[in-house]
N, CA, C and O of each residue as an XYZ file, in Angstrom:
552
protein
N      27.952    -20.089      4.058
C      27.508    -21.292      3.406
C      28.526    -22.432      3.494
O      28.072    -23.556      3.283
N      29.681    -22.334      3.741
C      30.911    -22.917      4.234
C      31.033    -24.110      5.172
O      31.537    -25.230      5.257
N      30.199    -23.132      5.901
C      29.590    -24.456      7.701
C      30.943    -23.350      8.348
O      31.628    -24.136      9.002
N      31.386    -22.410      8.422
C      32.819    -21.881      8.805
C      31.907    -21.613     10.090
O      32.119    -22.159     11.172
N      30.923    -20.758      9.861
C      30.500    -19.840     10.733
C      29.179    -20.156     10.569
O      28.646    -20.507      9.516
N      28.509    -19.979     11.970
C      27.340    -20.217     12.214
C      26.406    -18.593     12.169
O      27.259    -17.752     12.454
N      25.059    -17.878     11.934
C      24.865    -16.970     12.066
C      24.114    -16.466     13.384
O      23.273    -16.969     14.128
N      24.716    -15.388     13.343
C      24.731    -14.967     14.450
C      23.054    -14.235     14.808
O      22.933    -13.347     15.652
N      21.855    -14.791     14.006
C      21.118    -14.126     14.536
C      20.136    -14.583     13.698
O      20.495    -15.085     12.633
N      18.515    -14.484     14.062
C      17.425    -14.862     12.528
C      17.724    -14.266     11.612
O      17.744    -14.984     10.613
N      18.052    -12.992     11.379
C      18.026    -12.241     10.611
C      19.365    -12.591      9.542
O      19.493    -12.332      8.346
N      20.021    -13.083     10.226
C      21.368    -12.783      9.469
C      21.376    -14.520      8.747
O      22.070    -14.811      7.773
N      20.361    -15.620      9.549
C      19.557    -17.201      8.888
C      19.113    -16.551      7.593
O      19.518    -16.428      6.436
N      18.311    -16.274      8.183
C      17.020    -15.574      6.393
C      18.119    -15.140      5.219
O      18.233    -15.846      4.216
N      18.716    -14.247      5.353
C      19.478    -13.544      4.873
C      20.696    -14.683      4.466
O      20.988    -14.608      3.273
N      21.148    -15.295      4.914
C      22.149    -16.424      4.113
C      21.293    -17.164      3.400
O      21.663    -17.288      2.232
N      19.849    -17.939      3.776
C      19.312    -18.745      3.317
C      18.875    -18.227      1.790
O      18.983    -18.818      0.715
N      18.372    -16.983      2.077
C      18.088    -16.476      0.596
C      19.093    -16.740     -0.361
O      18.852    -17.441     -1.344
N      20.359    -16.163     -0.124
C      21.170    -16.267     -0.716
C      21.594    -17.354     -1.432
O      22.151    -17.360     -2.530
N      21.096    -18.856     -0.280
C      21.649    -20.288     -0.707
C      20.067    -20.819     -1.712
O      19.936    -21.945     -2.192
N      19.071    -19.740     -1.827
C      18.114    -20.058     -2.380
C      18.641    -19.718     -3.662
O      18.301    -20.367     -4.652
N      19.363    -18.854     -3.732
C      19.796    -18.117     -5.229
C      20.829    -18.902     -5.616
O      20.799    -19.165     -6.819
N      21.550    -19.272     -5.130
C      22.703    -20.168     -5.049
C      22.290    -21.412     -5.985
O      22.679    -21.791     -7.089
N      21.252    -21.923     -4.987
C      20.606    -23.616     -5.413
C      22.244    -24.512     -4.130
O      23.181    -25.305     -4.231
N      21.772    -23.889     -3.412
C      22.664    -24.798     -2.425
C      21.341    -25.480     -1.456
O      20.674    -25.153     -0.474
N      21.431    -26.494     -2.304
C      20.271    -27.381     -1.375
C      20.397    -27.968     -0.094
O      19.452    -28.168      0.669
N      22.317    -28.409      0.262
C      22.233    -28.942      1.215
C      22.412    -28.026      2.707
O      22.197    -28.273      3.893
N      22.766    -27.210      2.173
C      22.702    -25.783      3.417
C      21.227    -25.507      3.376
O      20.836    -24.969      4.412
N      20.671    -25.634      2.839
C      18.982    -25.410      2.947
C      18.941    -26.296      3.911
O      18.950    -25.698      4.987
N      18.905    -27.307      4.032
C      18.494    -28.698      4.540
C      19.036    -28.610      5.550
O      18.312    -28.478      6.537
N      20.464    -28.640      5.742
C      20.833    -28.120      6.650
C      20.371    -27.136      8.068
O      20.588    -27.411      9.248
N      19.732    -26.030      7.555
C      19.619    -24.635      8.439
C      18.231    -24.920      8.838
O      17.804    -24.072      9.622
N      17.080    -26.205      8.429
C      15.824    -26.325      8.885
C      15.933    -26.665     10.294
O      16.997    -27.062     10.771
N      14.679    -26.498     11.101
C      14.326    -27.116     12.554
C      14.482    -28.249     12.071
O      14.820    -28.582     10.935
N      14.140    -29.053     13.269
C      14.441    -30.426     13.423
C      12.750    -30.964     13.149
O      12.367    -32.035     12.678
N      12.019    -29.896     13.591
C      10.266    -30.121     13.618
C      10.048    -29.553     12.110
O       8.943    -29.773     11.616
N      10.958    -28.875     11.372
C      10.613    -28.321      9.899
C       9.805    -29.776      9.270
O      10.445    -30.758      9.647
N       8.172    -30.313      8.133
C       8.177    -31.139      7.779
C       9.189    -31.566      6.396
O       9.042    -32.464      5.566
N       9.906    -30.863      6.496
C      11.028    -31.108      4.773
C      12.086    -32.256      5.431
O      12.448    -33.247      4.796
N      12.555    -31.928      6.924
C      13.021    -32.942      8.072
C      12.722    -34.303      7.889
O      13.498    -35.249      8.026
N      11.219    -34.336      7.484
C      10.761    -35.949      7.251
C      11.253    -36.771      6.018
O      11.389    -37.995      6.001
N      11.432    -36.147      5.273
C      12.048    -36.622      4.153
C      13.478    -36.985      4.185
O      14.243    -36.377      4.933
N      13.910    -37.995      3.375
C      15.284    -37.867      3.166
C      16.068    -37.018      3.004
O      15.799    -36.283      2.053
N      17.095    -36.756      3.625
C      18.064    -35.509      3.523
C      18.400    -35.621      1.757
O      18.050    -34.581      1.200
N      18.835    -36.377      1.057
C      18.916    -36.583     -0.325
C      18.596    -35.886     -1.432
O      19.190    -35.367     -2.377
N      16.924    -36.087     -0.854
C      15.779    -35.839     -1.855
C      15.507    -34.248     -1.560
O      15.305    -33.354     -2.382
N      15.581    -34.155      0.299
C      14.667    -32.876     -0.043
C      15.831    -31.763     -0.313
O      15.519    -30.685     -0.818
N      17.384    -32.100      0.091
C      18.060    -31.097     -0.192
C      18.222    -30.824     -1.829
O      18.576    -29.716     -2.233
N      17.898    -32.053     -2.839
C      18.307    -31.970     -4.021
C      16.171    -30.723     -5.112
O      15.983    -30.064     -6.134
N      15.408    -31.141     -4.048
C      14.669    -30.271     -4.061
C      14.080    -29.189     -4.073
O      13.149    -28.701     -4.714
N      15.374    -28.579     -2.523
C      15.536    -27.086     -2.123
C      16.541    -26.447     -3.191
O      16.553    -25.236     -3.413
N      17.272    -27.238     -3.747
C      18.136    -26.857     -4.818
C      17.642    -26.776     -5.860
O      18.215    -26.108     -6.721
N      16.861    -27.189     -6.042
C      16.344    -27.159     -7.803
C      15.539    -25.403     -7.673
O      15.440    -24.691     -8.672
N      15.162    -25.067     -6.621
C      14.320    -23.536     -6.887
C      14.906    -22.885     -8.116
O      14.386    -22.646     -9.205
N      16.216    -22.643     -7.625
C      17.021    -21.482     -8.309
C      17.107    -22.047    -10.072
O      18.013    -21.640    -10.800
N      16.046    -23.004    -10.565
C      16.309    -23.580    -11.579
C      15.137    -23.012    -12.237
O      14.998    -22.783    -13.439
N      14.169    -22.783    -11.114
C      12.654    -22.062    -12.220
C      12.342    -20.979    -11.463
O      11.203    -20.571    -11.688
N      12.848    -20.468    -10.780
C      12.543    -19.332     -9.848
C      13.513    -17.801    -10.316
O      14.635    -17.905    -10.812
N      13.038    -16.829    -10.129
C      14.428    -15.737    -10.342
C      14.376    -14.675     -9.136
O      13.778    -13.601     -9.074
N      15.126    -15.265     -8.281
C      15.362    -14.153     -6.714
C      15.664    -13.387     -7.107
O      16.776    -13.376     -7.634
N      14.620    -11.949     -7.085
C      14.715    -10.392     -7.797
C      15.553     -9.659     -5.935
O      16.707     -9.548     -5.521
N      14.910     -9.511     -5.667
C      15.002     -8.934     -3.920
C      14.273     -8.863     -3.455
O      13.075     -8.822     -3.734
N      15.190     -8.808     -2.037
C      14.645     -9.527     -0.610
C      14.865     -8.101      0.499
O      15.965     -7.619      0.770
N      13.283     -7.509      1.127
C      13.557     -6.745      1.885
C      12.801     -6.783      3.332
O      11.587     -6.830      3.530
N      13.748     -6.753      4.185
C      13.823     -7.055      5.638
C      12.297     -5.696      6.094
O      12.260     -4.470      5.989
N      11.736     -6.254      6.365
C      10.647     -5.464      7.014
C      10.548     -4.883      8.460
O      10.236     -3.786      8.923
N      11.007     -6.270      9.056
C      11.143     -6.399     10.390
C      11.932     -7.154     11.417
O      11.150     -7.988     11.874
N      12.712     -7.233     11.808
C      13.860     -8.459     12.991
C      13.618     -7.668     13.726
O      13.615     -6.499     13.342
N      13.403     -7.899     14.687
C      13.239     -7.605     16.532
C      14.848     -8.414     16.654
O      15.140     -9.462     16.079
N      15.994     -7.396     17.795
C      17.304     -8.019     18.165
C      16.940     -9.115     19.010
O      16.022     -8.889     19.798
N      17.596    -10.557     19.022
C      16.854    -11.028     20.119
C      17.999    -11.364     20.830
O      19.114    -11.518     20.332
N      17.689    -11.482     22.066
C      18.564    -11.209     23.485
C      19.954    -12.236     23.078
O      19.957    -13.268     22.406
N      20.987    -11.597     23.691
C      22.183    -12.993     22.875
C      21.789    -14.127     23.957
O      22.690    -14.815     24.436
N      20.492    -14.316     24.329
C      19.880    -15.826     25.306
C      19.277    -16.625     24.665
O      19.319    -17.851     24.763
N      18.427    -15.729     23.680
C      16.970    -15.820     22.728
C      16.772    -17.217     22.785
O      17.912    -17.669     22.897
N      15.976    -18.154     22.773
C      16.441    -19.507     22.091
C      15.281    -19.375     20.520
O      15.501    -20.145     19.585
N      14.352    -18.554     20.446
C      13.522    -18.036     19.443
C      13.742    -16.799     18.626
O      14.456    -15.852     18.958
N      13.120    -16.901     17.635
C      12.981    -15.048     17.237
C      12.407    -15.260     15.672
O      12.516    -16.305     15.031
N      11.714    -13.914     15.171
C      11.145    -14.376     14.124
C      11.920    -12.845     12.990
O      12.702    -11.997     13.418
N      11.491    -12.915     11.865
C      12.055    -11.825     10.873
C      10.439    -11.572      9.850
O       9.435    -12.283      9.856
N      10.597    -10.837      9.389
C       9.245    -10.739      8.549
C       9.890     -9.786      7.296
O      10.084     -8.576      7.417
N      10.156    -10.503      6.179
C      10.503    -10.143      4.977
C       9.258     -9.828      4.033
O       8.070    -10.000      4.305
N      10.041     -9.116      2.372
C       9.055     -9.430      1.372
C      10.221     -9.979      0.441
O      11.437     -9.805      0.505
N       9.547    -10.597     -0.314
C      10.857    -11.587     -1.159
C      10.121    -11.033     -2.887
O       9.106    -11.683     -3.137
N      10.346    -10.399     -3.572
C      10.501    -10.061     -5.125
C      11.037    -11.743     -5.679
O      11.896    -12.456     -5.160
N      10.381    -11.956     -6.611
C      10.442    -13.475     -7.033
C       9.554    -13.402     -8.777
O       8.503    -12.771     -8.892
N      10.043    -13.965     -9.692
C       9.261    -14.607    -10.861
C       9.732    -15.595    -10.921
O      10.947    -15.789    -10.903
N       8.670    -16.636    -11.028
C       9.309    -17.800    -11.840
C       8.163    -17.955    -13.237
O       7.004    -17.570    -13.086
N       8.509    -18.400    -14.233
C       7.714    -18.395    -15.980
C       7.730    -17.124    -15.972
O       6.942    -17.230    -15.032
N       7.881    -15.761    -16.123
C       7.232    -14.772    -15.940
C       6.154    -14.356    -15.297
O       5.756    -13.261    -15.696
N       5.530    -14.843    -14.434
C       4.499    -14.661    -13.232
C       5.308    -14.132    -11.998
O       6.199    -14.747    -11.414
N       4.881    -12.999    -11.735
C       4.986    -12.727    -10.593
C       4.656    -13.318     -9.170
O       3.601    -12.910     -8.684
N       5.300    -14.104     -8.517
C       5.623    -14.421     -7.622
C       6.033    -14.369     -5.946
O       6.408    -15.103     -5.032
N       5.658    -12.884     -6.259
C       6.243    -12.322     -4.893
C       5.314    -12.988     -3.684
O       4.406    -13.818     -3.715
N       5.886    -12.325     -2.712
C       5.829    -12.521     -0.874
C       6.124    -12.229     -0.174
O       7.345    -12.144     -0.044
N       4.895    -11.662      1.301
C       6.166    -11.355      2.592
C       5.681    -12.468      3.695
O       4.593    -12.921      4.049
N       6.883    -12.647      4.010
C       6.914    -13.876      5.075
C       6.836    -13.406      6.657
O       7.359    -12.334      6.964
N       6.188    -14.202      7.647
C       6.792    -13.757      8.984
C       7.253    -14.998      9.172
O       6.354    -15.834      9.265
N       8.759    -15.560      9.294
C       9.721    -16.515      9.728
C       9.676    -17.029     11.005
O       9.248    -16.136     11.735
N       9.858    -17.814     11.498
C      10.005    -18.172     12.905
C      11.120    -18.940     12.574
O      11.262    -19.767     11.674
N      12.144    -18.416     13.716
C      13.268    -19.661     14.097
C      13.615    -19.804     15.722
O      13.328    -19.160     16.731
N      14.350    -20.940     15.439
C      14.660    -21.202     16.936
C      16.024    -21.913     16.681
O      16.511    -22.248     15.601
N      16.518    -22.058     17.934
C      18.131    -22.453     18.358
C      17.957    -23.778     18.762
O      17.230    -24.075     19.710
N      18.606    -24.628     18.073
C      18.759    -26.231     17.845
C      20.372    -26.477     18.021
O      21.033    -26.100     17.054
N      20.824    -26.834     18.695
C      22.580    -27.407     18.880
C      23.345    -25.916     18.953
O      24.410    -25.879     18.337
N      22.963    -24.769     19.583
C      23.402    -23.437     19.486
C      23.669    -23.209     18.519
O      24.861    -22.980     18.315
N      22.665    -23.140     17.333
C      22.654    -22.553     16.061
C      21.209    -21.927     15.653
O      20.452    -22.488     16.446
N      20.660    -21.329     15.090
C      19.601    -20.653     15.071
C      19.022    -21.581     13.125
O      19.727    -21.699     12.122
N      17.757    -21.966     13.308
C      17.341    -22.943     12.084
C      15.710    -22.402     12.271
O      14.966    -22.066     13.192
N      15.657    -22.572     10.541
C      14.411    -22.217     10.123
C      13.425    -23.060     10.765
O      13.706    -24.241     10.972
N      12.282    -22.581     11.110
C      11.091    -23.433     12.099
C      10.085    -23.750     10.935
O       9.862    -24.874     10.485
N       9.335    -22.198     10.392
C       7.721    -22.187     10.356
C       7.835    -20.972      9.412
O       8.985    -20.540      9.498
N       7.157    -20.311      8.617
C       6.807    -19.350      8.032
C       5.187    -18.907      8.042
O       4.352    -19.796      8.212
N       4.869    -17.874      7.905
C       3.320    -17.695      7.339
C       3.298    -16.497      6.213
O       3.386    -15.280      6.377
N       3.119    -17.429      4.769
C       3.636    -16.673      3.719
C       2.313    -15.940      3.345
O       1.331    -16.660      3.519
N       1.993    -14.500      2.803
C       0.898    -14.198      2.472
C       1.475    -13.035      0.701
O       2.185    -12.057      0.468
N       0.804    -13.768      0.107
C       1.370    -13.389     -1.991
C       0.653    -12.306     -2.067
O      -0.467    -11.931     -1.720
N       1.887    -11.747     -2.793
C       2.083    -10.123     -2.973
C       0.643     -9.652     -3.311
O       0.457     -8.446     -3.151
N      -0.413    -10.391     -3.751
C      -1.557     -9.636     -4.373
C      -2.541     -9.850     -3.251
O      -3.626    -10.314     -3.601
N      -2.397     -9.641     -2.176
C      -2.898     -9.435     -0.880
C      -2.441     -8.463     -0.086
O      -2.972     -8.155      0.981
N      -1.230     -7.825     -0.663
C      -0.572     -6.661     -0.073
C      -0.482     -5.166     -0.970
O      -0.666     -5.058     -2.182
N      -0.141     -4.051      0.008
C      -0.144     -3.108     -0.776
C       0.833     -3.312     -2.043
O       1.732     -4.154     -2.040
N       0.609     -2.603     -2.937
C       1.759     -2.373     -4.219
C       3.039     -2.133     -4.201
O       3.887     -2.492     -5.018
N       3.144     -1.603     -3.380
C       4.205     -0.537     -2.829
C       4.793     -1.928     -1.301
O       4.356     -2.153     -0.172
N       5.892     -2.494     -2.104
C       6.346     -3.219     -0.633
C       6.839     -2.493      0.958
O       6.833     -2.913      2.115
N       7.261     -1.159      0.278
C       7.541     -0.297      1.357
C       6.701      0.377      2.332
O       6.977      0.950      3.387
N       5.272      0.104      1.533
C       4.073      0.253      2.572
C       3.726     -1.057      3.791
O       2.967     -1.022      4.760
N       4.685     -2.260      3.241
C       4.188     -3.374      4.101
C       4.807     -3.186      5.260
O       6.012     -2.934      5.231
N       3.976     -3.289      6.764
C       4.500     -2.965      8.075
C       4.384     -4.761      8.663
O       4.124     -5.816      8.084
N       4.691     -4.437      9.930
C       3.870     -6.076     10.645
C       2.735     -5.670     10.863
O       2.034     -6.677     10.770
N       1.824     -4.449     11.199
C       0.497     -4.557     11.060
C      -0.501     -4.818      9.775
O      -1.678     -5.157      9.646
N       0.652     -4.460      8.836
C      -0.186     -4.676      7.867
C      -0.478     -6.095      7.240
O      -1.513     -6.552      6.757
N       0.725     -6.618      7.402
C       0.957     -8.285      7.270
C       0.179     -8.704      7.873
O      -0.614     -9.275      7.124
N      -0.125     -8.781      8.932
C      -1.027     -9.142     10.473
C      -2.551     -9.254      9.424
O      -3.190    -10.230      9.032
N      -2.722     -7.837      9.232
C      -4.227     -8.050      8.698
C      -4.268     -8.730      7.884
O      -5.108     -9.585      8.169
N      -3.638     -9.001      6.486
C      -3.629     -9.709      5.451
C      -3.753    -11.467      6.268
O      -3.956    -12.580      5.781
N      -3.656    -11.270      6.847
C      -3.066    -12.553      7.119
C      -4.704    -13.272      7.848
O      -5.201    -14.365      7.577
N      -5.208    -12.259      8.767
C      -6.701    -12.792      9.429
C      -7.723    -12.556      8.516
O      -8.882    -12.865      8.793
């Protein structure tokens, strides 16, 4: 979160970003988007002081990696497919995501997501596969 080090992979994006979600580090949010992300259109200002406010009504319970495919150290793409444990008011909140990123200035930045809420999925997050996401999703 530093800017020290860049990550070395989608997986290891998602996985800081969560973290800067829990954080409320808005401008590393803002930061780590595509350039085509629409949060991009906005003022860097507004939307980083935006991405920061989550961690203000949200409560990041855990975050489990479903799926990263390694992608080639060429990749200029690659996607991750999480489930994210989340309340915010006491409502359950959850989600599993399939992520898309891509490599912008040889750094790897959030693109696109296709989020589908936990009450479309089995109970059991450990039952969620990418086929199963897949269906939920058509």
């Amino acid at each position: 979160h530093d800017k020290t080090e860049q990550a070395a992979s989608p997986e290891a994006l998602m996985r800081s970003r969560w973290s800067a979600f829990t954080l409320g580090l808005g401008d590393y949010l803002y930061d780590t988007l595509a350039s085509t992300h629409p949060d991009r259109a906005v003022d860097r200002a507004v939307a980083s002081r935006e991405l920061g406010r989550a961690k203000n009504t949200q409560r990041f319970l855990k975050l489990t990696v479903i799926d990263a495919p390694e992608a080639a150290s060429n990749a200029r793409e690659g996607e991750v497919l999480f489930f994210a444990k989340i309340f915010e008011k006491g409502q359950d909140r959850s989600f599993a995501e399939l992520s898309r990123f891509v490599v912008e200035d040889g750094a790897w930045r959030y693109e696109s997501g296709v989020l589908v809420p936990s009450s479309a999925l089995p109970k059991d997050p450990g039952a969620i596969t990418r086929a199963v996401f897949l269906e939920a999703v058509s």
